[in-house]
C-alpha positions in Angstrom: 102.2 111.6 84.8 100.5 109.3 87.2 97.3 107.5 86.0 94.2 109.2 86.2 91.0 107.0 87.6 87.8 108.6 86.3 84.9 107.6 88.9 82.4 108.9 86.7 81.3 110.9 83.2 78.8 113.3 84.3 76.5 115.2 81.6 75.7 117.7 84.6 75.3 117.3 88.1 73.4 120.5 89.2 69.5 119.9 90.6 68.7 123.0 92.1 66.1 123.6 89.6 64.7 120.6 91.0 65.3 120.3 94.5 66.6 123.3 96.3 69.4 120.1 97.4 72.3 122.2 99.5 75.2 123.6 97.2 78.6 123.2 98.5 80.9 125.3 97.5 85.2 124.9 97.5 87.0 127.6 99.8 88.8 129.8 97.7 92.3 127.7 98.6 95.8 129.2 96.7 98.7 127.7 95.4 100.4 126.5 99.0 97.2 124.5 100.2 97.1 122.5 96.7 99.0 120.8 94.1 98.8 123.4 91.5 101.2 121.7 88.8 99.0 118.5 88.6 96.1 120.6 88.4 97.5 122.0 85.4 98.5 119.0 83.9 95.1 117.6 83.9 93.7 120.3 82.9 96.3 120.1 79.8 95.8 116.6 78.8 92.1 116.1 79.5 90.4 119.3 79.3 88.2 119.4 76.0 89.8 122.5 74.3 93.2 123.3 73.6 94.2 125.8 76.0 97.0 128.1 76.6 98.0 127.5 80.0 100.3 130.6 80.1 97.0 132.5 79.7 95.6 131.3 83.2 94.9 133.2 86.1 96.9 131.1 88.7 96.1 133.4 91.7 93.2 130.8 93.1 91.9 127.1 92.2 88.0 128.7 91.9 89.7 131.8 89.5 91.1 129.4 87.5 87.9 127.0 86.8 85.8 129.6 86.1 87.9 130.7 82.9 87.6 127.3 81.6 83.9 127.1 81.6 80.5 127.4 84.2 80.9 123.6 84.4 84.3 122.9 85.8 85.3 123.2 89.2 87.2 122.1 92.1 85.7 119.7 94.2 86.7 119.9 98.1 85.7 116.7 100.6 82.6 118.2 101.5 82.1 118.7 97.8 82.8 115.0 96.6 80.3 113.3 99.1 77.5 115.6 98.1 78.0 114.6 94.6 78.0 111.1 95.1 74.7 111.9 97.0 73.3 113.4 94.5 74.3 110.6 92.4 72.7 107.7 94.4 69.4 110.0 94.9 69.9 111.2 97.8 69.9 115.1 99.0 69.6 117.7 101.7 66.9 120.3 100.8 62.9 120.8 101.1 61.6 118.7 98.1 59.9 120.4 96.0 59.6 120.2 92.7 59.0 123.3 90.6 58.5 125.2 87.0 58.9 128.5 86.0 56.1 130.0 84.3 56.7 133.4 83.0 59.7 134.4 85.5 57.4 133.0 88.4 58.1 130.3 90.3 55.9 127.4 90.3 55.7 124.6 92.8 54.4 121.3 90.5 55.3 118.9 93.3 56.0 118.3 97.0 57.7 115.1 96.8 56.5 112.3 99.1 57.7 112.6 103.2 59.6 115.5 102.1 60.1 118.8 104.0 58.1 120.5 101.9 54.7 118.0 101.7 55.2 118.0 105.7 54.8 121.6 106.0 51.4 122.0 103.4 52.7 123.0 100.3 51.3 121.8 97.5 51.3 121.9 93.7 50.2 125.3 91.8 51.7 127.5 94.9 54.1 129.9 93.8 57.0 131.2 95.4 56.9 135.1 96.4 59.8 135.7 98.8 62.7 133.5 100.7 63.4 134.6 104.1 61.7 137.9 103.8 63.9 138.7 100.0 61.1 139.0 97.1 62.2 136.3 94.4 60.0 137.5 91.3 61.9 137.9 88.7 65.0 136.5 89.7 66.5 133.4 88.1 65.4 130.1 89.3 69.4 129.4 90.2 69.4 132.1 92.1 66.7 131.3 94.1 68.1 128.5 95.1 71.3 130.1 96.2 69.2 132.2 98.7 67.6 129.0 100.1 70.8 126.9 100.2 73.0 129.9 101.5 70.5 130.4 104.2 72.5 130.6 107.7 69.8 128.4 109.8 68.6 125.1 108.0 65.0 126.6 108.4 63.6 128.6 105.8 60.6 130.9 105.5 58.8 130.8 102.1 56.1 133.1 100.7 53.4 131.6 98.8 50.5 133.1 96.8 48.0 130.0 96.3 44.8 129.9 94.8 42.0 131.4 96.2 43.9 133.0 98.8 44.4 137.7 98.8 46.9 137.0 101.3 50.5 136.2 101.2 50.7 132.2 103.1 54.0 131.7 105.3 55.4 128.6 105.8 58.6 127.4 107.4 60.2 124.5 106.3 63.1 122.3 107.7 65.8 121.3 105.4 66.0 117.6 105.7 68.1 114.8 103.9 65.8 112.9 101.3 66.2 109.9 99.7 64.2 110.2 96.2 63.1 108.1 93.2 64.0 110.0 90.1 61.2 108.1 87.9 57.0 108.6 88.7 54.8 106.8 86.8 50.9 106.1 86.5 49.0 104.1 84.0 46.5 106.4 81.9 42.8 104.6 81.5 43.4 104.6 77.5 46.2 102.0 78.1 49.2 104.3 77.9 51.1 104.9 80.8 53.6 108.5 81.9 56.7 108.5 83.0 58.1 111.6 84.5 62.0 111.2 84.6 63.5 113.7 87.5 66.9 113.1 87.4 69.8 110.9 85.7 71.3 109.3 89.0 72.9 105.8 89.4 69.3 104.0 90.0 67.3 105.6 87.0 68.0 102.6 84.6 66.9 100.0 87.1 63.6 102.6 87.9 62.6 103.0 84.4 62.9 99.2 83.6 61.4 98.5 87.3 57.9 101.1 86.5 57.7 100.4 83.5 57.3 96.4 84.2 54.6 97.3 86.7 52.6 99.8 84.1 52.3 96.8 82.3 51.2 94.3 84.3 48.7 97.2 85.7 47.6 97.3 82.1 47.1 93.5 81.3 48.5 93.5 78.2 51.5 95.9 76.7 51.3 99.6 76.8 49.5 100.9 73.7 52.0 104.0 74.2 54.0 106.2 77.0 54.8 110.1 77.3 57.9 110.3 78.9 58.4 113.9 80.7 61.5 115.3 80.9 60.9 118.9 81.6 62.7 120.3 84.1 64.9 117.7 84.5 68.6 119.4 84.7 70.1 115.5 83.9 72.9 113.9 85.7 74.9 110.6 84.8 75.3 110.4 81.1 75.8 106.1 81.1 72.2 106.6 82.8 70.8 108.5 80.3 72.6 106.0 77.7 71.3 103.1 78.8 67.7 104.2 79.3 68.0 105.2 75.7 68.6 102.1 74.7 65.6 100.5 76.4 63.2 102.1 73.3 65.5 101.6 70.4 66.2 98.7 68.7 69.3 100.1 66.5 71.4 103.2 65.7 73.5 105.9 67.4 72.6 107.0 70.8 75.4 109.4 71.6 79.0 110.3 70.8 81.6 112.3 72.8 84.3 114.1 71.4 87.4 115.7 73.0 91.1 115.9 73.4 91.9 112.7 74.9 91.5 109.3 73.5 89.1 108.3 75.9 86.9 110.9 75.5 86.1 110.0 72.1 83.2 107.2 71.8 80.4 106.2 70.3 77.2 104.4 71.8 75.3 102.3 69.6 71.9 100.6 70.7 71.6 96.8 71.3 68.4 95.2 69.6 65.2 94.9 71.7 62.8 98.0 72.1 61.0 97.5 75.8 57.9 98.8 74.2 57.7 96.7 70.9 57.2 99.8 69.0 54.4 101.0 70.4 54.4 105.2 70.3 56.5 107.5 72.5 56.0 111.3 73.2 58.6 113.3 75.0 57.9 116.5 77.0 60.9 118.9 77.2 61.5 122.6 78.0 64.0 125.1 78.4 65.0 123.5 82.3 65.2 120.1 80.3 69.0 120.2 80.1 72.5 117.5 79.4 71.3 113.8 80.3 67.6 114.7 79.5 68.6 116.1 75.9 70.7 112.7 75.4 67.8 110.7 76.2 65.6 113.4 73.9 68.1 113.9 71.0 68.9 109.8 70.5 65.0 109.3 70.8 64.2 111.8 68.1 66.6 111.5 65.6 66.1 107.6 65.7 62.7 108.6 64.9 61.6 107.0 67.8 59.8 109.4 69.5 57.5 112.7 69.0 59.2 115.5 71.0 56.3 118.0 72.4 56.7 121.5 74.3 59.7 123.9 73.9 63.3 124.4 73.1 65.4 122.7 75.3 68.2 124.1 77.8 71.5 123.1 75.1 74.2 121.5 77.4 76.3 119.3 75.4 79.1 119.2 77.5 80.8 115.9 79.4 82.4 116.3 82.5 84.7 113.8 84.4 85.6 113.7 87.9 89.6 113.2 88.2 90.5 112.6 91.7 93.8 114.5 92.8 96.7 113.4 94.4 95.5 113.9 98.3 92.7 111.3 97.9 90.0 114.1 98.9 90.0 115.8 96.3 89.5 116.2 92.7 88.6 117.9 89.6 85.2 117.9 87.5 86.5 118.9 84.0 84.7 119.5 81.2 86.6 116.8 79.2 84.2 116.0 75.9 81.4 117.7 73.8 78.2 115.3 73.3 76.4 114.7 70.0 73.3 113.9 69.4 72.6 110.4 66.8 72.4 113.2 63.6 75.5 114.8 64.4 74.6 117.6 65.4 76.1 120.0 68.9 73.3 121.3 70.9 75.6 123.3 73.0 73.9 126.5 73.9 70.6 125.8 71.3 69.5 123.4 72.6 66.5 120.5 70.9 63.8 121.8 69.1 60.4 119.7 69.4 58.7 118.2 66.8 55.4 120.2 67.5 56.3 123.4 69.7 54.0 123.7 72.8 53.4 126.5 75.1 52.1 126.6 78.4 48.7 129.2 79.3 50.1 132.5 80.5 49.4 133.7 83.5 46.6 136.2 82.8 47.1 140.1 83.3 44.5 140.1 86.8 46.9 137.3 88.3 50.0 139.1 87.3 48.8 142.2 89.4 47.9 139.9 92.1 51.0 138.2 92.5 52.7 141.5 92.2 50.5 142.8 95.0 51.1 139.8 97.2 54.5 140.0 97.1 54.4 143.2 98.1 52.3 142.7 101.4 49.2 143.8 99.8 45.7 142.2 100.4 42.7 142.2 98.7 43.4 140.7 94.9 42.0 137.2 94.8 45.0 134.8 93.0 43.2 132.5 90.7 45.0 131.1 88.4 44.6 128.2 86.2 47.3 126.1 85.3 46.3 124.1 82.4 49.2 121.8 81.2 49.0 122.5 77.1 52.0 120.1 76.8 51.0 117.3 78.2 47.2 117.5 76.7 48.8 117.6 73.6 50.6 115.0 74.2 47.9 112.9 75.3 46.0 113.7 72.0 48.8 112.2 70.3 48.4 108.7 71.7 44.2 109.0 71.9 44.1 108.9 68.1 
């Protein structure tokens, strides 16, 4: 067997709860277009389970991934270069940030020169229908499918906003943005926030970068920082490693465990806490998912950090990218489970806050609003008010 280069470990790589960022898919290609015996063979020495190979599907590369698991796949050309995009920040899509409340979707940020702050949307709008299709109720991936699938690269969005008995249309051009993964502003009480967006290749070098400048905004070091991870699908798992160890001074961060040698290792923390000690609350949720419940496990069972809100998403898988043979190509395998500093698999449970959180529900006059609105109808005033519980709560915890 030739020697495999692995470019990257990925704890996930999918943002489309985040960004609507274009999906590229690989073409259904069969067994004359590709190599399938070194497929095989890497998926027999480095996928993370022992698997019967004889078992397999062989008919087509995209059958074949999906009976591993939802996070392996074959990775075409187009494919690699929007992964390594992704990676360094950068996407195609309309830049908005959003949060699903109830099965609604909830816009809690257009993201600076994006698409979407260009065309007036702006945070507490919620999304009624794509391109004519009603979206309530449907899941927040697949919404995103019917904006990335979209034939022209503009896109008509519904929106029901506050104060308004009429449906507002906008129609917003999918552009390529470059976008920091870490926002940050410096509370008047002398703690600062930190919302983390994604694990890419520059979210180390951001969270060091912001939170040297919330200190010298302070004048003196931070009497304590929230860090919010919610929503925050996670990416790069060295990123989510080494920010990690920016608040810890010793223990376990992470270990990975699979089939090959490689995959099994253990991350440890080097001394120095950025912070000096001074208290840390963490926001998650059930879109707070792989990199983001690294980052959230190591802090909380170092007993470094109060985690605030709800379950988290439970991906505690590891994939690898294994380029193939025709230097275009390549695998993303699913080659090691992650665990969290306690020992413990989160894989499809998921982290459970130290103090659950929920956010307001949307109240029954709203609910028949939107419902009207989406269906055309005038006349019901949407009023919502979108109080964040979570991060009040976390606010109380560093006012005491």
């Amino acid at each position: 067997m030739s020697i495999i280069l692995f470019f990257k470990k990925l704890s996930s790589i999918t943002l489309l709860s985040l960004l609507f960022s274009f999906a590229s898919y690989a073409d259904k290609l069969t067994a004359p277009q590709v190599n399938f015996h070194e497929i095989m063979a890497n998926i027999e020495h480095f996928y993370v389970d022992d698997v019967d190979l004889n078992k397999l599907n062989h008919h087509a590369i995209n059958s074949l991934m999906k009976q591993l698991d939802p996070h392996s796949a074959f990775l075409s050309s187009s494919d690699l270069e929007e992964l390594f995009n992704v990676a360094n920040g950068r996407y195609t899509g309309l830049g908005i940030e959003v949060e699903v409340r109830e099965e609604h979707i909830v816009i809690i940020a257009s993201l600076d020169n994006s698409p979407a702050q260009q065309a007036g949307l702006i945070q507490g709008d919620v999304l009624l229908a794509v391109n004519g299709e009603s979206v309530l109720n449907k899941p927040i991936k697949k919404v995103a499918k019917m904006i990335n699938q979209a034939d022209q690269a503009q896109v008509s969005l519904s929106i029901a906003r506050s104060g308004y008995d009429v449906p507002l249309e906008f129609e917003v051009q999918r552009q390529k943005i470059d976008v920091s993964s870490v926002k940050t502003h410096l509370n008047p009480n002398g703690y600062g926030y930190m919302r983390i967006v994604s694990f890419n290749n520059h979210t180390f070098h951001d969270v060091a970068r912001h939170i040297a400048k919330l200190t010298q905004q302070s004048g003196e070091p931070l009497s304590g920082l929230i860090i919010d991870l919610r929503d925050n699908p996670g990416g790069i798992l060295d990123s989510a490693i080494e920010i990690s160890d920016l608040f810890l001074q010793k223990g376990t961060i992470v270990t990975t465990k699979g089939r090959f040698n490689d995959a099994n290792q253990a991350y440890y923390a080097n001394a120095g806490d950025v912070l000096d000690g001074a208290p840390i609350v963490v926001l998650i949720n059930n879109g707070s998912a792989s990199a983001a419940e690294i980052l959230a496990g190591a802090l909380k069972d170092n007993n470094r950090a109060t985690l605030v809100g709800t379950r988290s998403y439970g991906k505690g898988s590891v994939q690898s990218l294994i380029p193939l043979g025709d230097g275009q190509t390549a695998l993303k395998l699913t080659t090691a489970k992650y665990y969290t500093p306690s020992g413990s698999s989160i894989d499809g449970t998921g982290i459970l806050p130290d103090i659950p959180v929920t956010q307001v529900k949307i109240d029954k006059e709203n609910k028949l609003a939107l419902l009207k609105l989406s269906q055309g109808e005038s006349g019901n005033i949407f009023n919502p008010r979108f109080r964040d519980m979570q991060l009040e709560k976390a606010q109380q915890l560093l006012e005491k």
